[in-house]
C-alpha positions in Angstrom: 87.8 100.0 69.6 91.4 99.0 69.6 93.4 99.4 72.6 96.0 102.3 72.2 98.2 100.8 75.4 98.1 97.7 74.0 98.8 98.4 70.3 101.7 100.3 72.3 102.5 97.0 73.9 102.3 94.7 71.2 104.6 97.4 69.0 107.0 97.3 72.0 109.7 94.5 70.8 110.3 96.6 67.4 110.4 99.5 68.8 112.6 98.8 72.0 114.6 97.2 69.3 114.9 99.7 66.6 116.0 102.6 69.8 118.9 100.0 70.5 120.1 98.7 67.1 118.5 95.5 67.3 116.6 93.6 64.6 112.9 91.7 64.9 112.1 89.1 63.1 108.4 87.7 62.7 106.7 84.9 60.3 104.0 84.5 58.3 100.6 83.8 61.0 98.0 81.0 59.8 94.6 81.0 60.0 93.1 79.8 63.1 90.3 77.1 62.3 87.5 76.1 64.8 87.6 72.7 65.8 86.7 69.9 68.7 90.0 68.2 70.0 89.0 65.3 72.5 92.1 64.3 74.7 92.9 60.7 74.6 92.6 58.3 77.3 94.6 55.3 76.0 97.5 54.2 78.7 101.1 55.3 78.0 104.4 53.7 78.3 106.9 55.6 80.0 108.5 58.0 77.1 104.6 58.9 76.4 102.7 61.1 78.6 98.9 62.3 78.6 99.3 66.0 78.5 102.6 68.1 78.5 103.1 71.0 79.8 107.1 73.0 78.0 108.2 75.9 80.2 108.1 76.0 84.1 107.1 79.7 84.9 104.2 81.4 86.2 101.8 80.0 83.3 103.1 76.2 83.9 102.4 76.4 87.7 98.7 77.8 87.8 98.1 75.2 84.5 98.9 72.3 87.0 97.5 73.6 89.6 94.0 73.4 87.0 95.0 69.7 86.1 95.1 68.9 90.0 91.5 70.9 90.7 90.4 68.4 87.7 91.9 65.2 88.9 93.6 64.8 86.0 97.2 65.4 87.2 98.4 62.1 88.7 100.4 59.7 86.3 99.3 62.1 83.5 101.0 65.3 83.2 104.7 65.9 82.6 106.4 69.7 83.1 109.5 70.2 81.1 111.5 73.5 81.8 114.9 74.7 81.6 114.7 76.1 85.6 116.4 74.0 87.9 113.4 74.7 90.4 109.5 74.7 90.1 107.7 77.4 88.7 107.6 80.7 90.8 105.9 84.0 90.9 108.2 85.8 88.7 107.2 89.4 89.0 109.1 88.7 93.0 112.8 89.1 90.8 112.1 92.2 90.4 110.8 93.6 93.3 111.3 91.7 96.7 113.8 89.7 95.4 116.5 92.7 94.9 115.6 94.0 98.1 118.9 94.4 100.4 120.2 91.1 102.2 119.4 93.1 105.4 115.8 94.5 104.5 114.0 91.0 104.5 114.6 90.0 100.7 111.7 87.4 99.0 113.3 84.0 98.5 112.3 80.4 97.5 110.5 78.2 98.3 108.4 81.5 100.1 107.0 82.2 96.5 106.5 79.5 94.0 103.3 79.4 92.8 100.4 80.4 93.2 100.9 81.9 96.3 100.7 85.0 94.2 97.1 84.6 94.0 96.0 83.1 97.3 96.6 79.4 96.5 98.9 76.5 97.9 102.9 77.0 98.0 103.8 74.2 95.1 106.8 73.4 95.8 109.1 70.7 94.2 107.2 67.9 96.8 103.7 69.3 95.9 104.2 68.0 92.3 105.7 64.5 93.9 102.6 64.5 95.9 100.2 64.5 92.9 102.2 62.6 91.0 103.1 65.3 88.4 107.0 64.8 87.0 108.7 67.6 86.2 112.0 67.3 84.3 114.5 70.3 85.5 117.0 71.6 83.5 115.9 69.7 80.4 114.9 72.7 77.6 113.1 71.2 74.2 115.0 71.6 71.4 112.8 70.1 68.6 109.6 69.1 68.9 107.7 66.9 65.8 103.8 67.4 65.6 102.9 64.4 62.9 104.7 62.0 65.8 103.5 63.8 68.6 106.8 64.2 70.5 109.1 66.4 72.0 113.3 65.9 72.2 114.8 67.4 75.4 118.5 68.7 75.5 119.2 65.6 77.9 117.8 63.1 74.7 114.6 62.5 75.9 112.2 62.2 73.5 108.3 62.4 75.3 105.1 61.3 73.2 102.5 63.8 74.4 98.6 63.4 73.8 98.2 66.9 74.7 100.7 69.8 74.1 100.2 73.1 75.9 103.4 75.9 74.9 104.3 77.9 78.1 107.5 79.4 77.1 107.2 82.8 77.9 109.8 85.4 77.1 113.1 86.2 76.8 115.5 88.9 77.2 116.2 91.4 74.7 119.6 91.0 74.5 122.7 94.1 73.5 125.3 92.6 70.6 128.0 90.7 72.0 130.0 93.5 69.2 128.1 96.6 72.2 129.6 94.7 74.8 126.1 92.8 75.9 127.8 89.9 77.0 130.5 91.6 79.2 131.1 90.6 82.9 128.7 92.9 84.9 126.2 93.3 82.5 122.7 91.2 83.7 119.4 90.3 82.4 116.4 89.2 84.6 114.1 86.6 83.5 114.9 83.9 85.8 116.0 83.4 89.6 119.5 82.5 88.6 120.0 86.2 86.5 118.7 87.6 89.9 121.1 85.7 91.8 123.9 86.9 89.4 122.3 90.4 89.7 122.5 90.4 93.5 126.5 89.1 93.5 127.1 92.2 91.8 124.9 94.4 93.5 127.2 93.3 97.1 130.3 94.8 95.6 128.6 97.4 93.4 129.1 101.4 93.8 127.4 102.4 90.5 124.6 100.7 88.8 123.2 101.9 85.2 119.9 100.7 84.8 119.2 100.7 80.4 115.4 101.2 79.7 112.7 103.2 81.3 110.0 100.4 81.1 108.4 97.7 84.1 112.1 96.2 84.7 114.0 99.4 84.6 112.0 101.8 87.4 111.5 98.2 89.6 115.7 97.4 89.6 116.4 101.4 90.2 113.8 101.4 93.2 115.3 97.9 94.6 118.8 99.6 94.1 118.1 102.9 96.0 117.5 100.0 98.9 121.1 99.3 98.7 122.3 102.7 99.2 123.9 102.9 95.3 124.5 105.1 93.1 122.0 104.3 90.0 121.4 106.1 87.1 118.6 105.1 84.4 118.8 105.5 81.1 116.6 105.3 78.4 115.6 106.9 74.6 111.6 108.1 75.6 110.6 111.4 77.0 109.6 109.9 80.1 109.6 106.8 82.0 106.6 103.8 81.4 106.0 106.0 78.5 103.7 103.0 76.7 101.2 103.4 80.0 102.0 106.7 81.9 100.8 110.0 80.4 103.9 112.5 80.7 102.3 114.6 84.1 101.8 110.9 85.6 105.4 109.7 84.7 107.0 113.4 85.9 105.6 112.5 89.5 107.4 109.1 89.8 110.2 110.6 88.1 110.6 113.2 91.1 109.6 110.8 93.5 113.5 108.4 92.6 115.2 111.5 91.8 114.2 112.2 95.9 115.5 109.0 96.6 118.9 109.7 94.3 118.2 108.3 91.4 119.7 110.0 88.0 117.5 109.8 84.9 118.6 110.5 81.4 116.0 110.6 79.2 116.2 111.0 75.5 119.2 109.1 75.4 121.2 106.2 73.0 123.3 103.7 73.8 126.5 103.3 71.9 128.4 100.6 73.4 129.3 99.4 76.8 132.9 99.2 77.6 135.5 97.4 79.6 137.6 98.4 81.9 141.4 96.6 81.9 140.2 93.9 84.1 137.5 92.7 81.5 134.6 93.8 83.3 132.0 96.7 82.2 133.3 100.1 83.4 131.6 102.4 81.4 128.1 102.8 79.4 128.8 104.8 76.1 125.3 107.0 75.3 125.4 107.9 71.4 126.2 111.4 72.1 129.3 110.9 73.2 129.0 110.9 76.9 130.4 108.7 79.2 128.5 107.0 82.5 130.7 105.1 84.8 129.3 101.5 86.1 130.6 98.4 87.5 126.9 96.7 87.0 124.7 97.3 83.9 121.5 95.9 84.1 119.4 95.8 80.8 115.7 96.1 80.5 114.8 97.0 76.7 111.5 94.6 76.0 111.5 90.6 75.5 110.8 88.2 73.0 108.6 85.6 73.1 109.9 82.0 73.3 108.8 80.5 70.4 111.5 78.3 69.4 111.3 75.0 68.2 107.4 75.8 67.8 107.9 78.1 64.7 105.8 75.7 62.8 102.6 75.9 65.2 101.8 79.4 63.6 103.0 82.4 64.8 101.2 86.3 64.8 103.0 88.7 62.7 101.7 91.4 64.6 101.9 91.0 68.2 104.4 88.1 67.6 104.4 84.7 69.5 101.8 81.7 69.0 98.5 82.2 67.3 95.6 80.9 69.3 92.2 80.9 69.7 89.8 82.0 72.5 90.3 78.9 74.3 94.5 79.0 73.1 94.3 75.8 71.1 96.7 76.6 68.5 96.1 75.9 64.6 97.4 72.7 65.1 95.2 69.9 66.5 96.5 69.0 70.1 98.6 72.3 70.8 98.4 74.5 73.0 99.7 78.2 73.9 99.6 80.2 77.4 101.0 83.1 79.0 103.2 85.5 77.4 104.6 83.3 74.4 100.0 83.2 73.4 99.1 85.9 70.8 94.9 86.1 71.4 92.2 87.3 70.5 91.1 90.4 73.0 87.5 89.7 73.0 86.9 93.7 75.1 88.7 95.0 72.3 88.1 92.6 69.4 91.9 92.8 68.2 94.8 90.4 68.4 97.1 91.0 71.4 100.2 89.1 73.5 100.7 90.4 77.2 103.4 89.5 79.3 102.3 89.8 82.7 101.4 87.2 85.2 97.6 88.3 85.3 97.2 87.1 82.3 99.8 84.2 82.7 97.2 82.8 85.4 94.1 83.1 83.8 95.2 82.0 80.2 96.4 79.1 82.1 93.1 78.4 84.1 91.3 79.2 81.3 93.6 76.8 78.8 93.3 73.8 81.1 89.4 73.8 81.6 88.3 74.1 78.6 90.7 71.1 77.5 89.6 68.8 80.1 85.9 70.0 80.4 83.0 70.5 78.1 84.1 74.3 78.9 83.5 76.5 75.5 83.3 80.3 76.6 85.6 82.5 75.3 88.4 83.9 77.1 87.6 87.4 77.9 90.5 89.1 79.3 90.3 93.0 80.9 93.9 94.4 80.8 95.4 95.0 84.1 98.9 96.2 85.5 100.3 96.9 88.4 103.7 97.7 90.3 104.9 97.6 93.8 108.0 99.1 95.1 110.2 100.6 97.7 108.4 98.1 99.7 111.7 97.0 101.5 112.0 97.2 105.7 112.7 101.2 106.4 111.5 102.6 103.2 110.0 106.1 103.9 107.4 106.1 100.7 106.0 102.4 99.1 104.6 102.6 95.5 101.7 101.0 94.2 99.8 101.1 91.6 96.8 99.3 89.3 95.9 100.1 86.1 93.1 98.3 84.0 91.3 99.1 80.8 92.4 101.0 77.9 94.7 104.1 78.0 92.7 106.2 75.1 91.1 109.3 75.3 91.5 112.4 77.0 92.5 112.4 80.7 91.4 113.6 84.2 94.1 113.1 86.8 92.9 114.3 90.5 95.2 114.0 93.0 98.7 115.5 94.4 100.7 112.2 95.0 100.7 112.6 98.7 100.4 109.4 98.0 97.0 109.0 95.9 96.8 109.5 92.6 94.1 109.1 90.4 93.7 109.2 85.9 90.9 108.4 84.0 91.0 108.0 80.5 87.5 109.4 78.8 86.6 108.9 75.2 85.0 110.9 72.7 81.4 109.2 73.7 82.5 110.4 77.0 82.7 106.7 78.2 85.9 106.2 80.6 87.8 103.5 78.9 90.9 103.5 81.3 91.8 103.9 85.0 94.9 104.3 87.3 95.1 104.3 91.0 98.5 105.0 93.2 98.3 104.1 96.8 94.4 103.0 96.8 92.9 101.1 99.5 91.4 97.5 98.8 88.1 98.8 97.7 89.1 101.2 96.0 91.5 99.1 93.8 88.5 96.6 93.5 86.0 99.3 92.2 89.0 99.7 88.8 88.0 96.4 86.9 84.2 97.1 87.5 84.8 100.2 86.0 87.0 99.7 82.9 85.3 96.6 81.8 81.5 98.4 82.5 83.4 101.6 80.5 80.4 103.6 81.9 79.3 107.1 80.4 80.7 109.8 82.8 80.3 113.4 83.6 83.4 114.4 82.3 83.4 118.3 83.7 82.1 116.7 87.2 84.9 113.9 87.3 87.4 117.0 86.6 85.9 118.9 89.4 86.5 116.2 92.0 88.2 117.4 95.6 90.3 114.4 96.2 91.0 111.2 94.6 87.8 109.5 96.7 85.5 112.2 95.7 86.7 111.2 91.6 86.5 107.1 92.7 82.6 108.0 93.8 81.5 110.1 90.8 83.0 107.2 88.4 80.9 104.8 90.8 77.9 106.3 90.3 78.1 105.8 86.8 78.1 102.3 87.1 
């Protein structure tokens, strides 16, 4: 069955676009063909390299990590990125990263990867240690695939044996004709657009977050940290309205509203204007009305990095590159991970793209073995999300959140939100397909993936009569 949340998800970068004004473009997708690809082991001179890794985020940092546990790292692989510094755990700019400069804020090096997942801290002279170069700063802007090579903004040009895309995403972006480029107006998909975001924030007094989604409800709860006024605005009913069912998105909603925060739901962005000194002074909704701000930060969906790999083969669909279940793309050699990788979602049997580190880690794993090994199994991915926030020093409530499976079918929420709170989404078959759990303990969050990947036949009218969040976590065990 397909995935409704994800469908939702892979619709996202039209939709979020055709709410704002923007345009999407996709290309034709080829077919995917089965093949062997055997990785060369002749010796390189120094403009060729073995296996190349474009793009330094999450994806990039847990693929070397895979060379190194192989042995295959040293003298071998090259990184090329446009960062200035080694690949992070990106979800951090969002959350600990805004926190106040007085409430313990996450910086580097304290969370490159894959220190998101248990592993070592690689910083810049963990690469040097296993010989891995990494060329900062240095974006690809062409790459040619009958030659094998690569051409760097610097004018490099690399000869790679192996080829593995790690792009990522991008902003979606407001007309520079709305005022998108204005002074005061900030992105995040990189630590420098949260360092920008946080020189504002110091001189800020009122902050309009654009878009209800991941970005928008994780920069409002960072900004309630710094005592401002914040007001969020976005076109859905409710907030995280592609994964939260409307009771489940009203709680959070009260919960910032507690903690100040305005929301305007329902609502279209005209323009953003500038005040006389050039920077944005007020957001212009389509209705007419008028929201004061000196920052604007904008979090309406992203768009895969595929450029200069048009030609590799792109999903028309989901968007991004077209891989198979071990993400070797249609062309012999390449490869695609993370969120730039469109996939086939074995649970689900469908085509998807997801942009979440998760899946940024395990495509990556996954990616890397099979290249170097004999490895042939198929990735088989479970969806899974999460959020943490108001997690800064003297917060009175931290949020958070898991959320794995499928989000179709009717629901059974248990729980008041004082803090827990439970939803399970049942099918037809009565089979729950989809759970979510606010403020679990370890095992409890542990007991979700067991659950939505088993999709075990529950007692629907038992799971609804549950007492407490742990009594509903037990029935749904015993169904295992």
């Amino acid at each position: 069955m397909a995935s409704a949340f994800l469908r939702r998800m892979a619709s996202s970068i039209s939709s979020s676009y055709s709410h704002y004004g923007l345009k999407h473009r996709v290309v034709g997708t080829p077919r995917i063909s089965r093949r062997s690809f055997a990785v060369s082991a002749s010796k390189f001179s120094n403009e060729n390299r073995e296996f190349v890794i474009v793009g330094g985020g999450n994806a990039a940092g847990y693929a070397a990590r895979t060379f190194v546990e192989h042995g295959l790292a040293d003298g071998r692989l090259c990184i090329v990125t446009k960062e200035a510094v080694a690949p992070y755990e990106r979800p951090a700019l969002t959350k600990g990263y805004l926190f106040p400069l007085d409430k313990k804020p996450a910086r580097l090096p304290g969370f490159h990867t894959c220190v998101g997942s248990g592993g070592d801290r690689q910083d810049p002279e963990w690469y040097q240690k296993h010989g891995i170069e990494v060329l900062y700063e240095d974006p690809v802007i062409s790459f040619d695939s009958n030659t094998q090579t690569v051409a760097t903004s610097s004018g490099k040009t690399i000869k790679y044996g192996s080829l593995i895309i790690s792009t990522g995403c991008g902003s979606a972006r407001f007309p520079e004709k709305i005022g998108g480029n204005l002074p005061g107006v900030h992105y995040i998909r990189d630590v420098a657009d949260a360092d920008s975001l946080i020189s504002s924030l110091q001189k800020s007094k009122k902050v309009v977050i654009i878009g209800g989604g991941y970005i928008g409800m994780e920069v409002a709860a960072a900004t309630t940290g710094w005592n401002l006024d914040t007001t969020v605005i976005f076109p859905e009913d409710h907030i995280m309205s592609r994964l939260f069912t409307p009771s489940i998105a009203h709680r959070y909603e009260e919960l910032y509203e507690s903690k100040g925060v305005k929301i305007m739901k329902g609502s279209l962005i005209e323009k953003l204007e500038a005040g006389a000194d050039g920077r944005v002074a007020n957001v212009i909704l389509k209705n007419g009305s008028v929201v004061e701000a000196d920052t604007v930060i904008v979090g309406i969906g992203a768009k895969p990095a595929v450029s200069p790999f048009e030609s590799v083969g792109l999903n028309t669909t989901v968007g991004g590159i077209q891989v198979d279940s071990l993400f070797r793309s249609n062309v012999p050699g390449i490869f695609a991970i993370g969120d730039v990788a469109a996939f086939p979602l074995k649970i689900y049997n469908r085509m998807t793209r997801v942009e979440h580190v998760d899946n940024a880690r395990k495509s990556a794993q996954h990616c890397v073995k099979s290249l170097l090994t004999a490895y042939t199994e198929p990735y088989d991915y479970l969806p899974y999300f999460y959020s943490r926030v108001f997690e800064y020093e003297g917060s009175t409530r931290k949020v958070w959140w898991q959320f794995y499976g499928d989000n179709v079918g009717e629901t059974v929420e248990i729980g008041n939100f004082d803090p827990k709170l439970a939803t399970f989404w049942v099918d037809s078959d009565s089979r729950l397909k989809g759970v979510f759990l606010e403020s679990g303990t370890s095992e409890e969050f542990s007991l979700l993936p067991q659950l939505a990947r088993s999709q075990p036949v529950v007692d629907k009218a038992k799971l609804k009569s549950a007492s407490s969040v742990e009594d509903a976590l037990e029935i749904a065990r015993s169904s295992l």
